[in-house]
Kinemage of the C-alpha trace (Angstrom):
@kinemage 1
@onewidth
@group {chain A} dominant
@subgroup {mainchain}
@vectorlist {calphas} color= white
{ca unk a 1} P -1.496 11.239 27.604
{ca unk a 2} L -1.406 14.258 25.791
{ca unk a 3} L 1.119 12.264 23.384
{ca unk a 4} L -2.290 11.160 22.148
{ca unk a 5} L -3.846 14.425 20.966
{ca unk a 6} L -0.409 15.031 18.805
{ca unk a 7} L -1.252 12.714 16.050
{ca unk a 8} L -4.429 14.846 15.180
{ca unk a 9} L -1.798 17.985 15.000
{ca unk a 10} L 0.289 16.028 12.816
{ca unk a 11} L -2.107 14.985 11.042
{ca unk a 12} L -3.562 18.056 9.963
{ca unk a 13} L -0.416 18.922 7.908
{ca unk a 14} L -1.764 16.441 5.503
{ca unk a 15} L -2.052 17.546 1.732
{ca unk a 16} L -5.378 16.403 0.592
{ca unk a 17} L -4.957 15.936 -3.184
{ca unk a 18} L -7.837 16.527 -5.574
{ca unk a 19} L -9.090 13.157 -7.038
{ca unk a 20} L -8.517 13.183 -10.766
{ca unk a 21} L -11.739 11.672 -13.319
{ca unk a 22} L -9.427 8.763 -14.228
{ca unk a 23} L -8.123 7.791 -10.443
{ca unk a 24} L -11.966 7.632 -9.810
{ca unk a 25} L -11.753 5.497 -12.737
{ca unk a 26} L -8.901 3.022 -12.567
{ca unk a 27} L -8.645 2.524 -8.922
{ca unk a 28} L -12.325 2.307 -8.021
{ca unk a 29} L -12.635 -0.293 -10.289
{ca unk a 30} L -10.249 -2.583 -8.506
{ca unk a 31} L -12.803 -5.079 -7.584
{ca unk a 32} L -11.383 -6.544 -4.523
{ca unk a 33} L -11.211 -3.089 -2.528
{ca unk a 34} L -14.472 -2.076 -3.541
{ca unk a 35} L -16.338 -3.369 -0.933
{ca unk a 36} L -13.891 -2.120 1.517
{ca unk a 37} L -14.199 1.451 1.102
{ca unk a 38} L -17.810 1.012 0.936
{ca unk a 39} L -17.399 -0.838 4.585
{ca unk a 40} L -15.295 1.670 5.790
{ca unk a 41} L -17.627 4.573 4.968
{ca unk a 42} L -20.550 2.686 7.099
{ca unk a 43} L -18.133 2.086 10.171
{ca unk a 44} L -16.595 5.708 10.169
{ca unk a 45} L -20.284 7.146 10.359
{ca unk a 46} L -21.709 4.354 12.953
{ca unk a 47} L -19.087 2.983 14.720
{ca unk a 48} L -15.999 4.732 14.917
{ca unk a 49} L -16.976 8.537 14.523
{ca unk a 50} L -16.165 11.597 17.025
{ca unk a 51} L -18.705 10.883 19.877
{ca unk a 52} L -16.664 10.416 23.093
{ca unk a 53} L -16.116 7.134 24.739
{ca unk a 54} L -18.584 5.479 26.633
{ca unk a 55} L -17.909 5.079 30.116
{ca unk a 56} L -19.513 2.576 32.899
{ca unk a 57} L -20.405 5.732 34.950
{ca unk a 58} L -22.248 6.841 32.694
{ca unk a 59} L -24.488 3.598 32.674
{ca unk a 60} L -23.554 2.646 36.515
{ca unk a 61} L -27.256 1.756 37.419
{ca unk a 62} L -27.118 -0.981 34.664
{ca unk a 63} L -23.378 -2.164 35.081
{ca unk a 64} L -22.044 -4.398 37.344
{ca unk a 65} L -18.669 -2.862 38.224
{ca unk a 66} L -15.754 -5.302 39.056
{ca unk a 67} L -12.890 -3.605 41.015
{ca unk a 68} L -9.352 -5.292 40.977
{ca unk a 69} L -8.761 -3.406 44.129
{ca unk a 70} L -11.856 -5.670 45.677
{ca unk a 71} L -9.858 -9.124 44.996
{ca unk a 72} L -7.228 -8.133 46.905
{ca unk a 73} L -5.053 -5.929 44.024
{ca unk a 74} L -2.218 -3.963 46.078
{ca unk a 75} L -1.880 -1.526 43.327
{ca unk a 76} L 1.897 -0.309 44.285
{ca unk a 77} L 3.406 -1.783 41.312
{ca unk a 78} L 5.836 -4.071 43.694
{ca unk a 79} L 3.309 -6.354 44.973
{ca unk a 80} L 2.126 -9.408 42.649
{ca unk a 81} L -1.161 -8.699 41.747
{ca unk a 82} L -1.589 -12.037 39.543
{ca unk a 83} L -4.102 -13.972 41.063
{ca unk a 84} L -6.467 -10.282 42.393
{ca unk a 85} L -6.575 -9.861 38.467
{ca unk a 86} L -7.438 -13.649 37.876
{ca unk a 87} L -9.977 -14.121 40.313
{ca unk a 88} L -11.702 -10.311 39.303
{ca unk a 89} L -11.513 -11.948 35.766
{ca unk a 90} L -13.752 -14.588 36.710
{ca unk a 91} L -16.579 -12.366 38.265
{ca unk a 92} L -16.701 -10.083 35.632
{ca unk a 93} L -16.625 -12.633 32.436
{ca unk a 94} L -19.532 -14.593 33.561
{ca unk a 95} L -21.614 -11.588 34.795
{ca unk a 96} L -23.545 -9.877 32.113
{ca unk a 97} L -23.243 -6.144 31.427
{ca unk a 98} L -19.875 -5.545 33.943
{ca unk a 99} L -17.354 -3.687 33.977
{ca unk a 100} L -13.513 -4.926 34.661
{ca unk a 101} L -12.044 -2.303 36.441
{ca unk a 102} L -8.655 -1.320 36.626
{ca unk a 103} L -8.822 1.996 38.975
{ca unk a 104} L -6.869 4.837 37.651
{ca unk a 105} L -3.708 6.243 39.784
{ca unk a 106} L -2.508 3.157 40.644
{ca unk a 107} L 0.476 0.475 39.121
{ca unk a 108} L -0.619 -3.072 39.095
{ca unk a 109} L 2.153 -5.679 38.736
{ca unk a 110} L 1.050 -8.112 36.996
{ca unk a 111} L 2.927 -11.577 35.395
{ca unk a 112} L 1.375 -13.466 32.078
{ca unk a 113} L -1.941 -14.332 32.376
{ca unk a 114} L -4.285 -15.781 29.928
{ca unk a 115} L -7.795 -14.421 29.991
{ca unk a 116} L -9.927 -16.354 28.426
{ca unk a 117} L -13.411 -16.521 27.565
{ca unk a 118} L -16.488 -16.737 26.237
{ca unk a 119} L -17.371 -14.386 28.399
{ca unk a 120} L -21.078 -13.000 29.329
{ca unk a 121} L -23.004 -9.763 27.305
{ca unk a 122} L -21.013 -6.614 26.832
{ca unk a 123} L -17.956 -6.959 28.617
{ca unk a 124} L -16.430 -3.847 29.655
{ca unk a 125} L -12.456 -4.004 30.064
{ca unk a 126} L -11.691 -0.722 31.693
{ca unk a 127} L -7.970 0.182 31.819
{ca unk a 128} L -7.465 3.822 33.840
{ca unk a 129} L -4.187 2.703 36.000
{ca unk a 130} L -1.235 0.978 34.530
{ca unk a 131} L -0.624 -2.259 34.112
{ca unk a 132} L 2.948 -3.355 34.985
{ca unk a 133} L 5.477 -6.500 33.551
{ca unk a 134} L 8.042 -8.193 35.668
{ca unk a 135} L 11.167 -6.626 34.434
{ca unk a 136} L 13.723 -9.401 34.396
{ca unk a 137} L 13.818 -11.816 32.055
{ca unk a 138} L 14.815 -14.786 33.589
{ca unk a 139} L 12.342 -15.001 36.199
{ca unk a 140} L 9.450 -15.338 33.136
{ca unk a 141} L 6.859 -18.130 33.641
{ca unk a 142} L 8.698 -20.398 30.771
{ca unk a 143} L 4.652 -21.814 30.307
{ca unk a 144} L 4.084 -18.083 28.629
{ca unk a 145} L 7.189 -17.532 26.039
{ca unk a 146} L 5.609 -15.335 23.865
{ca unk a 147} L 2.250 -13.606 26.014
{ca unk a 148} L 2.257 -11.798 28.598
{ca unk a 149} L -1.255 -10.062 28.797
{ca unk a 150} L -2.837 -12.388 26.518
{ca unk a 151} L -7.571 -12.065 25.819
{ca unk a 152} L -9.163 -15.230 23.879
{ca unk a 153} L -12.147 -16.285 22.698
{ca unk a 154} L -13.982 -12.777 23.067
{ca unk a 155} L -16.999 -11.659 21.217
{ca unk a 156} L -18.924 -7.908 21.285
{ca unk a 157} L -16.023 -6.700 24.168
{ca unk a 158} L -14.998 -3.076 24.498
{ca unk a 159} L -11.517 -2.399 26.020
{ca unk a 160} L -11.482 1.540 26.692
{ca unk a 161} L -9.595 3.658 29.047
{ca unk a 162} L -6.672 6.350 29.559
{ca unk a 163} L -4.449 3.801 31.126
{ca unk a 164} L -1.283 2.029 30.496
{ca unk a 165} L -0.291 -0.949 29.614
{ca unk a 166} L 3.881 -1.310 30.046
{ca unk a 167} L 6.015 -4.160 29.253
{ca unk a 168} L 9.058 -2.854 31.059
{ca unk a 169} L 11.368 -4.741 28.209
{ca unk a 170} L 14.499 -3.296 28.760
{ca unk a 171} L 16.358 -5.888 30.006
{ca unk a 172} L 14.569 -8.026 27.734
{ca unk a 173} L 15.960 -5.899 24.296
{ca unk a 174} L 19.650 -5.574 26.134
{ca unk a 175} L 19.582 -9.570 26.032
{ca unk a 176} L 18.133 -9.698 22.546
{ca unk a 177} L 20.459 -11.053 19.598
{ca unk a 178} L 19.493 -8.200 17.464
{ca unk a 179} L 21.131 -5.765 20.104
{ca unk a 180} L 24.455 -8.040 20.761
{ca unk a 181} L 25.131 -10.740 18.456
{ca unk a 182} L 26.671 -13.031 21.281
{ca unk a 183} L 23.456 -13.603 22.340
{ca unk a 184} L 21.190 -16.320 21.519
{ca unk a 185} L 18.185 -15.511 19.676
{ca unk a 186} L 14.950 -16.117 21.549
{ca unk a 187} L 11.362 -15.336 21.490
{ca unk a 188} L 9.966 -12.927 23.921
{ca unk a 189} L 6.467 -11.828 25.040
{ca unk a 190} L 4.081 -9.959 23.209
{ca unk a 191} L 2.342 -7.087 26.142
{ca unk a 192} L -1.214 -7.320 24.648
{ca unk a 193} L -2.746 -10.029 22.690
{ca unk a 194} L -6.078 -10.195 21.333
{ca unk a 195} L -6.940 -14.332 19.643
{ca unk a 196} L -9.653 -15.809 18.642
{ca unk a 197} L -11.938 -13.381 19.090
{ca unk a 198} L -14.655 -11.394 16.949
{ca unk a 199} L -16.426 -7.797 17.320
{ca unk a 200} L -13.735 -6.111 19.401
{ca unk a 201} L -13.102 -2.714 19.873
{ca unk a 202} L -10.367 -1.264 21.663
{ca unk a 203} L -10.181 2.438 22.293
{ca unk a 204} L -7.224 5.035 23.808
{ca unk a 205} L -5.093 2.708 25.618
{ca unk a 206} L -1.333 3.473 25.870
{ca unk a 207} L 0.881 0.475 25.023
{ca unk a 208} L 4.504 1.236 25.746
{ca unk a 209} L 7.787 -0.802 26.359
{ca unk a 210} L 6.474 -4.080 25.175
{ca unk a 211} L 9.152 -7.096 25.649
{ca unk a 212} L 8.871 -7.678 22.136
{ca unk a 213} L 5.863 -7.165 20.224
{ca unk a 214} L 3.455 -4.497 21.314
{ca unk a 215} L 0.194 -5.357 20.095
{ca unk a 216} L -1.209 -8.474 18.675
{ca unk a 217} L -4.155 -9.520 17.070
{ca unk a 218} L -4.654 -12.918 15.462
{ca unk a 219} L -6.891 -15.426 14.167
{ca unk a 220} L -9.941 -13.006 15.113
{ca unk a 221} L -12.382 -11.062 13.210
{ca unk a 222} L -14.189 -7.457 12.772
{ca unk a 223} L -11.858 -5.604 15.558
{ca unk a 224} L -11.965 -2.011 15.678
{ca unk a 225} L -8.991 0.054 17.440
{ca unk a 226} L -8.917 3.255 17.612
{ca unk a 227} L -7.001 6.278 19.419
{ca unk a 228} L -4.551 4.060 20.756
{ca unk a 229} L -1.227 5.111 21.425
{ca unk a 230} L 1.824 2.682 20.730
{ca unk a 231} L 5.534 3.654 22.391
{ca unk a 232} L 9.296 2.351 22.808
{ca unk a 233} L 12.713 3.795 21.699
{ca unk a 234} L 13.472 3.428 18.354
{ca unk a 235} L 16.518 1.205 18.730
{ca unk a 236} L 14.247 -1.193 20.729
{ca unk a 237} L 14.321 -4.688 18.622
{ca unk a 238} L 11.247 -6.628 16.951
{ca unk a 239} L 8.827 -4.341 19.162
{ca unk a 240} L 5.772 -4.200 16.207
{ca unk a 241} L 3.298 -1.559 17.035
{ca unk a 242} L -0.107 -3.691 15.612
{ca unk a 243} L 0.624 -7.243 14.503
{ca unk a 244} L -2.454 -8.205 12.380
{ca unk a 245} L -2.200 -12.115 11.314
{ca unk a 246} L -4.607 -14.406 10.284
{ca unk a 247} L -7.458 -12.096 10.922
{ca unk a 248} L -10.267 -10.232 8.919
{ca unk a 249} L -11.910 -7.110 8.920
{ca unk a 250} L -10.120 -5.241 11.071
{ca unk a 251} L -10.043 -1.274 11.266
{ca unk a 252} L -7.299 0.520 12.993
{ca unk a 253} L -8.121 4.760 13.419
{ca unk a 254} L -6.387 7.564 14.318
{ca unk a 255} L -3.345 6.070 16.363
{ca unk a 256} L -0.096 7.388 17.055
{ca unk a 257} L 2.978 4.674 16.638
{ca unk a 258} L 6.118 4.946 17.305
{ca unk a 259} L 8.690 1.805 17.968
{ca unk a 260} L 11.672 0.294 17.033
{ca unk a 261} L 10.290 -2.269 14.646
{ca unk a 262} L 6.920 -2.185 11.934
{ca unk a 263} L 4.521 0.512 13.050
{ca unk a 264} L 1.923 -1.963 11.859
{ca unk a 265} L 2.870 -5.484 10.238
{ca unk a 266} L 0.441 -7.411 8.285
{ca unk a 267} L 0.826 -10.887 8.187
{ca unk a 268} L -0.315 -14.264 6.498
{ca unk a 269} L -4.146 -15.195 5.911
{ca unk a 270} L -5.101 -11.350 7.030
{ca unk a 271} L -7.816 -9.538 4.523
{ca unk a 272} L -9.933 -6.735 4.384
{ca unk a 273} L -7.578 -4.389 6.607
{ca unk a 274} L -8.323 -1.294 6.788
{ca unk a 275} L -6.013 1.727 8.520
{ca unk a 276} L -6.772 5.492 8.726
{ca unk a 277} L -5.045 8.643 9.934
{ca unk a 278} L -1.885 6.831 11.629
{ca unk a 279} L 1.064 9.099 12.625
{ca unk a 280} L 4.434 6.690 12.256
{ca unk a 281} L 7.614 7.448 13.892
{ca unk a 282} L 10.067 5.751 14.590
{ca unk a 283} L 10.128 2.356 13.223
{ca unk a 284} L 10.705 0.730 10.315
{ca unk a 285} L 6.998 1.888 8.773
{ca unk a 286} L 3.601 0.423 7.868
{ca unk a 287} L 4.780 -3.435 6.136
{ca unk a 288} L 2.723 -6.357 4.799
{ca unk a 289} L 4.959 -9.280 5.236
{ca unk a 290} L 7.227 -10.458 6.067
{ca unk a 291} L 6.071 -13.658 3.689
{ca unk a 292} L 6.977 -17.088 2.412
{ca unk a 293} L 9.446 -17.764 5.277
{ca unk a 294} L 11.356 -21.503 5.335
{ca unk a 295} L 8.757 -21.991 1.533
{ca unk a 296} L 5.662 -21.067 3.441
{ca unk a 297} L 2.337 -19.743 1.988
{ca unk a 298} L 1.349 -16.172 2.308
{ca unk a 299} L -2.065 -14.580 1.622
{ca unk a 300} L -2.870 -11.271 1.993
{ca unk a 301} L -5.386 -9.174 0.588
{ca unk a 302} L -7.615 -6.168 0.452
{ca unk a 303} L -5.360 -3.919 2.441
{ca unk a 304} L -6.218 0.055 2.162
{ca unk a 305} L -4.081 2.848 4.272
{ca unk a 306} L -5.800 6.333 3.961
{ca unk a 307} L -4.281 9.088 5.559
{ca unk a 308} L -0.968 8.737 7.239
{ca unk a 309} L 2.345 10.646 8.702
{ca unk a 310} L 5.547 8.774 8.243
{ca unk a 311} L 8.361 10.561 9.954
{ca unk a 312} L 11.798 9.824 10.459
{ca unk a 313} L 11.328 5.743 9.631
{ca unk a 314} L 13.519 3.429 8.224
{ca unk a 315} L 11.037 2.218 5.889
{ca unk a 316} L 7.643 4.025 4.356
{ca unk a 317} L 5.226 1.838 3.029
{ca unk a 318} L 6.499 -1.787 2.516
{ca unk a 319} L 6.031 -4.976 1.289
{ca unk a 320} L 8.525 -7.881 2.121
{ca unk a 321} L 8.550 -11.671 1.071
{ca unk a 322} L 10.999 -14.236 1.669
{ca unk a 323} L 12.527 -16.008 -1.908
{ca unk a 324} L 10.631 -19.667 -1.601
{ca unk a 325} L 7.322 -18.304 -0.825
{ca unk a 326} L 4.141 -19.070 -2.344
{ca unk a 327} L 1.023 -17.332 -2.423
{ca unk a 328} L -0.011 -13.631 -3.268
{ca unk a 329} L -0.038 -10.139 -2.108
{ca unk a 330} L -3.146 -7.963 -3.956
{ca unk a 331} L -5.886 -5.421 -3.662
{ca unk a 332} L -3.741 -3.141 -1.705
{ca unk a 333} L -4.087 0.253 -2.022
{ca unk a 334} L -1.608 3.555 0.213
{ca unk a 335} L -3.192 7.028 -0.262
{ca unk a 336} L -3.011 10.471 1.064
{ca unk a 337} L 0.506 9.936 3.175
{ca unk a 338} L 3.193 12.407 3.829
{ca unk a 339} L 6.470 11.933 4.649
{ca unk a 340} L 9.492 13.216 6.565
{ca unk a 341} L 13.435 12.010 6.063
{ca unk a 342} L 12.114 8.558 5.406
{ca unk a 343} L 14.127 5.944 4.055
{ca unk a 344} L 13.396 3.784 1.314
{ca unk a 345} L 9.936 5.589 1.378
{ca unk a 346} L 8.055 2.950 -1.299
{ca unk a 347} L 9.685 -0.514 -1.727
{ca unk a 348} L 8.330 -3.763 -2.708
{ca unk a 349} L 11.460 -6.357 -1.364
{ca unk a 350} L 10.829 -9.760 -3.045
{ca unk a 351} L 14.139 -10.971 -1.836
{ca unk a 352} L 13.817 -9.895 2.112
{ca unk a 353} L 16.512 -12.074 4.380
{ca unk a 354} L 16.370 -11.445 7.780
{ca unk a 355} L 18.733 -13.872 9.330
{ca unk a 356} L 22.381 -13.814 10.413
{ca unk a 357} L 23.603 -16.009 6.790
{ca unk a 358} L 22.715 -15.077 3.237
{ca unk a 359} L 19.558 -16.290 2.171
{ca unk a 360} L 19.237 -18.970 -0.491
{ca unk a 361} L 18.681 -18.474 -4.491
{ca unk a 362} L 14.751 -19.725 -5.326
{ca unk a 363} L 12.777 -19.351 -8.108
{ca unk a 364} L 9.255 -19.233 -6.222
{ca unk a 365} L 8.122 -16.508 -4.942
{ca unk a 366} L 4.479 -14.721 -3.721
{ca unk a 367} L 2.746 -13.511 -6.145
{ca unk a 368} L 1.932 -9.744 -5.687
{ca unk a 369} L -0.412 -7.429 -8.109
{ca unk a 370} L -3.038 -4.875 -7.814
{ca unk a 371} L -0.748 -2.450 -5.640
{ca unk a 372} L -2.049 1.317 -5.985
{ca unk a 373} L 0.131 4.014 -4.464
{ca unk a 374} L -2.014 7.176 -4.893
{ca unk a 375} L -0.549 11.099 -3.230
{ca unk a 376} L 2.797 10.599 -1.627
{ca unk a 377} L 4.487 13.100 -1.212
{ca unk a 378} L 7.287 14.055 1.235
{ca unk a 379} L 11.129 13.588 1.866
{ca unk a 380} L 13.670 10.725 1.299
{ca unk a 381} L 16.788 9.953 3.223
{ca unk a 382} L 17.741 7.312 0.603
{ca unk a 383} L 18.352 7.568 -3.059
{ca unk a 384} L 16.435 5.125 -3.601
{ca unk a 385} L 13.052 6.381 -2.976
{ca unk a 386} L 10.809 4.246 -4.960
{ca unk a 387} L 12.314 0.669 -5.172
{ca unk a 388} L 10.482 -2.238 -6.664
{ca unk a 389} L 12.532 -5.477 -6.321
{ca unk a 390} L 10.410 -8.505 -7.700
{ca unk a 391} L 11.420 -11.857 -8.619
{ca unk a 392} L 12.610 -12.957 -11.666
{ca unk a 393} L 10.041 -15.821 -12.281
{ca unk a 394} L 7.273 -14.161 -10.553
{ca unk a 395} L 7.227 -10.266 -11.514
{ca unk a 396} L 5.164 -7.894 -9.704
{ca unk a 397} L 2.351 -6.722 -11.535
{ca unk a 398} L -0.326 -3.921 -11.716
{ca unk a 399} L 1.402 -1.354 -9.792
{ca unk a 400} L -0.104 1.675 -10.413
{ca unk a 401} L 1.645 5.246 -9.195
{ca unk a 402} L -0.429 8.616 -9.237
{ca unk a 403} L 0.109 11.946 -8.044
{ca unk a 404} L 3.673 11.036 -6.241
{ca unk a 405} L 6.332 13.891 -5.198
{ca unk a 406} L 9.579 12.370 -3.395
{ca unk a 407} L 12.376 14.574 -3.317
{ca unk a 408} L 15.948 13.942 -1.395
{ca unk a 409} L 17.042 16.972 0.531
{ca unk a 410} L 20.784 16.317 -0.327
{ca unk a 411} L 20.263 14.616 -3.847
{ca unk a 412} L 18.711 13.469 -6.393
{ca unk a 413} L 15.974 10.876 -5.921
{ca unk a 414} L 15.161 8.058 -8.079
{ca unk a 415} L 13.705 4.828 -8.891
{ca unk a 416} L 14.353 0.977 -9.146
{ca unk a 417} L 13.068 -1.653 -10.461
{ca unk a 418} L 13.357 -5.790 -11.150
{ca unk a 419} L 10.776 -7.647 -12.765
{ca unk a 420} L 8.037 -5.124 -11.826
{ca unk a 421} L 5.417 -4.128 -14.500
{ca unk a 422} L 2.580 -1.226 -13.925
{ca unk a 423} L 2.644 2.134 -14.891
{ca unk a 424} L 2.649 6.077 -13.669
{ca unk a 425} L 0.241 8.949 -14.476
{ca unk a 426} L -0.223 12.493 -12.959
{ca unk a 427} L 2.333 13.566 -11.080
{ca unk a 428} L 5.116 10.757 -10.361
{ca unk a 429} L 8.314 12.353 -8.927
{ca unk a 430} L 11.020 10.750 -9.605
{ca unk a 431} L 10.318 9.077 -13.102
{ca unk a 432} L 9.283 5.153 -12.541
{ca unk a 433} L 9.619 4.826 -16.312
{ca unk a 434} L 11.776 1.718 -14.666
{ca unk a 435} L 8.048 0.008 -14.202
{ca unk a 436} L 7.600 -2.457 -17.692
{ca unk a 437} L 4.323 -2.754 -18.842
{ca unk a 438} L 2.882 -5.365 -21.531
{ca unk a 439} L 0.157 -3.106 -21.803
{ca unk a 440} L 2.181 -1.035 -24.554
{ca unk a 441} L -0.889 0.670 -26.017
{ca unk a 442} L -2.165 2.534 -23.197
{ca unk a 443} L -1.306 5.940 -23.290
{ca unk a 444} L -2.013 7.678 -19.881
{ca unk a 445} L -2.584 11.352 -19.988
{ca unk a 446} L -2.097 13.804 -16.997
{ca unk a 447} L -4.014 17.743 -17.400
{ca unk a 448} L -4.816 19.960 -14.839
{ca unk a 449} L -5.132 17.122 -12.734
{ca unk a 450} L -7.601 14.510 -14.991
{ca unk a 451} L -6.097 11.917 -16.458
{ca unk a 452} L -7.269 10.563 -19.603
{ca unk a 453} L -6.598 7.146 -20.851
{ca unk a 454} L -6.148 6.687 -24.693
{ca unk a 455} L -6.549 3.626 -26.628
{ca unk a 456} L -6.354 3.075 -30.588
{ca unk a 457} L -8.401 -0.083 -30.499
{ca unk a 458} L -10.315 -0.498 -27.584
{ca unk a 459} L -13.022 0.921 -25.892
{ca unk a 460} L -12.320 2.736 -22.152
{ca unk a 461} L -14.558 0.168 -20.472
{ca unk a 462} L -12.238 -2.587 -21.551
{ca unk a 463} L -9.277 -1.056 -20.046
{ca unk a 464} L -10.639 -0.437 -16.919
{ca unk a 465} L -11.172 -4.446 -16.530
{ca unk a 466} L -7.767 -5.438 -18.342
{ca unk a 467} L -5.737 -3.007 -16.302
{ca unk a 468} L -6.508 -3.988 -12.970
């Protein structure tokens, strides 16, 4: 576990950039992530501060503790510990004020399993041992394709603990298509998945070796993670750290990620995200999208990442949509991240494919605007390290770059665009003078660190509203 305590290391190599008079300016003023930052302020003080983690012992007169061991768990990670973990479930979701307790220093083998609710007051899901998958493959209830450990229909649940959760999904990625294109390409479980559910907080688990997906949380609302610790190999295919779809108001807090697939992936019909001081490495980064698959719809908004370490990833900050899409990307907003030997360390890819044939030519695409990118700084693998390719008939707009410092080791860095219109100011290494604007009479002015924005015919307050 001491993994864990890394990220705040890590973390503390973090340049904090001074906040110029017009970035208080132009990017407070995006409307949509207003009340987001505002939110986020509240939570960090109430909710998710530096007091340690309540524990049932210390409330043991008023809990009602509920012991795997009790319903007959052997705990010796051979042993098939199902129906102990079923049958505890049951107790301790329709008593009020218990405590689901997995004992620590024990390995509890456990096959999918839906637990659902609506469970009783303040559920307590305490996870201090580890919590085991059937290794192989093809003796997988075929009833759970894509769950293994799988929590519905929760509301006001804590899930706490030092323990593990582990997928054991190495067989499963050693018959994956992405590892050996002979074989056939199949969906496999996700190790934790949180659905349906509202005012959930989930606090220093370990989730490690997931068949596929690590961590999912979908169609839910106001969940609050924090200090959790996400691992596999970094060759280890489609195994997401936090998949966050179709859900709102969700905060994710000082966790340390490190897979071989999205750190954290944001998906359709998610808003009002909000992720601070994550350490990512490896993976493939922090992504919105993919989008638009097979002509679908994708809406996200109201995204904000403050405070982040990106090392060694194939991908920085990200957002990828399929041609065919419709729908929009906005209010989204990366600040204060550093990086190390990152690949393509900003890109916006309007014309993602991830399948085995070339993807079709189509004109429709997701709309995406309003993206802020505000002190990056760090080290590119790639020459590419900004890259901004947007559709043709539906050009990215509004990106705004501040106070960024990419430099290749070996090279010389640069920038590309397609169809992308926003502009630079401050600091913005390498040049994105690639970015077309329409807004040809703004003149943006960087000294000493305040930018000043000119106009010859209108007044400031208009271009804060016309700009973004």
């Amino acid at each position: 576990m001491d993994d864990k305590f890394l990220l705040f290391s890590f973390l503390g190599m973090l340049l904090v950039v001074h906040h110029g008079v017009a970035g208080n300016v132009v990017y407070d003023d995006i409307g949509l992530l207003e009340e987001l930052d505002q939110s986020w302020e509240m939570e960090e003080e109430n909710e998710m501060g530096s007091s340690p983690i309540s524990s049932w012992t210390s409330e043991r007169g008023s809990k009602v503790l509920v012991n795997v061991d009790s319903f007959g768990a052997d705990g010796d990670g051979v042993s098939d510990d199902t129906q102990a973990f079923l049958k505890a479930w049951d107790i301790a979701c329709s008593t009020p004020r218990s405590v689901f307790l997995v004992p620590q220093g024990r390995t509890y083998l456990v096959n999918a399993t839906r637990f659902q609710g609506p469970c009783s007051d303040r559920l307590v899901i305490q996870i201090d041992g580890t919590i085991t998958a059937p290794a192989e493959p093809k003796n997988w209830d075929p009833k759970f394709p894509r769950t293994w450990l799988d929590f519905s229909q929760l509301n006001g649940v804590l899930f706490q603990g030092g323990g593990v959760i582990d997928g054991s999904g190495s067989k499963w990625w050693a018959s994956s298509c992405k590892k050996n294109k002979s074989n056939p390409c199949r969906s496999a479980p996700t190790a934790l998945s949180i659905d349906s559910s509202s005012a959930v907080q989930v606090k220093g688990l370990t989730i490690q070796n997931s068949q596929q997906m690590h961590f999912v949380i979908s169609r839910s609302d106001s969940i609050r993670v924090s200090g959790v610790l996400v691992s596999s190999p970094g060759d280890s295919p489609n195994t997401d750290g936090i998949h966050i779809t179709a859900s709102t108001n969700v905060a994710l807090q000082d966790c340390k990620i490190g897979t071989g697939d999205d750190c954290i992936s944001i998906v359709n019909a998610s808003s009002g995200i909000k992720m601070k001081r994550i350490y990512c490495g490896p993976g493939h980064g922090i992504s919105i999208g993919s989008l638009g698959k097979d002509n679908s719809t994708g809406l996200v908004s109201k995204v904000v990442l403050d405070t982040a370490f990106l090392q060694e990833t194939s991908n920085g900050l990200r957002i990828k949509t399929w041609q065919g899409g419709s729908g929009y990307v906005r209010g989204v907003r990366f600040q204060n991240v550093r990086m190390e030997d990152v690949s393509n360390p900003i890109i916006i890819d309007q014309f993602y494919c991830d399948s085995p044939t070339a993807c079709q030519n189509q004109t429709s695409a997701i709309n995406i605007s309003q993206i802020v990118y505000r002190n990056i700084r760090g080290t590119t693998k790639s020459p590419k390290a900004m890259k901004f390719a947007c559709s043709d008939t539906v050009p990215c707009r509004n990106i705004v770059l501040s106070n960024i410092n990419l430099e290749k080791k070996d090279g010389t860095a640069e920038t590309y665009c397609n169809s992308a219109e926003g502009f630079g100011y401050g600091v913005v290494q390498p040049s994105a003078d690639c970015l077309s604007s329409r807004d040809k009479e703004y003149v943006f002015i960087n000294q000493q660190e305040d930018a000043q924005v000119v106009k010859t015919s209108r007044s400031s307050e208009d271009i804060v509203h016309t700009e973004l």
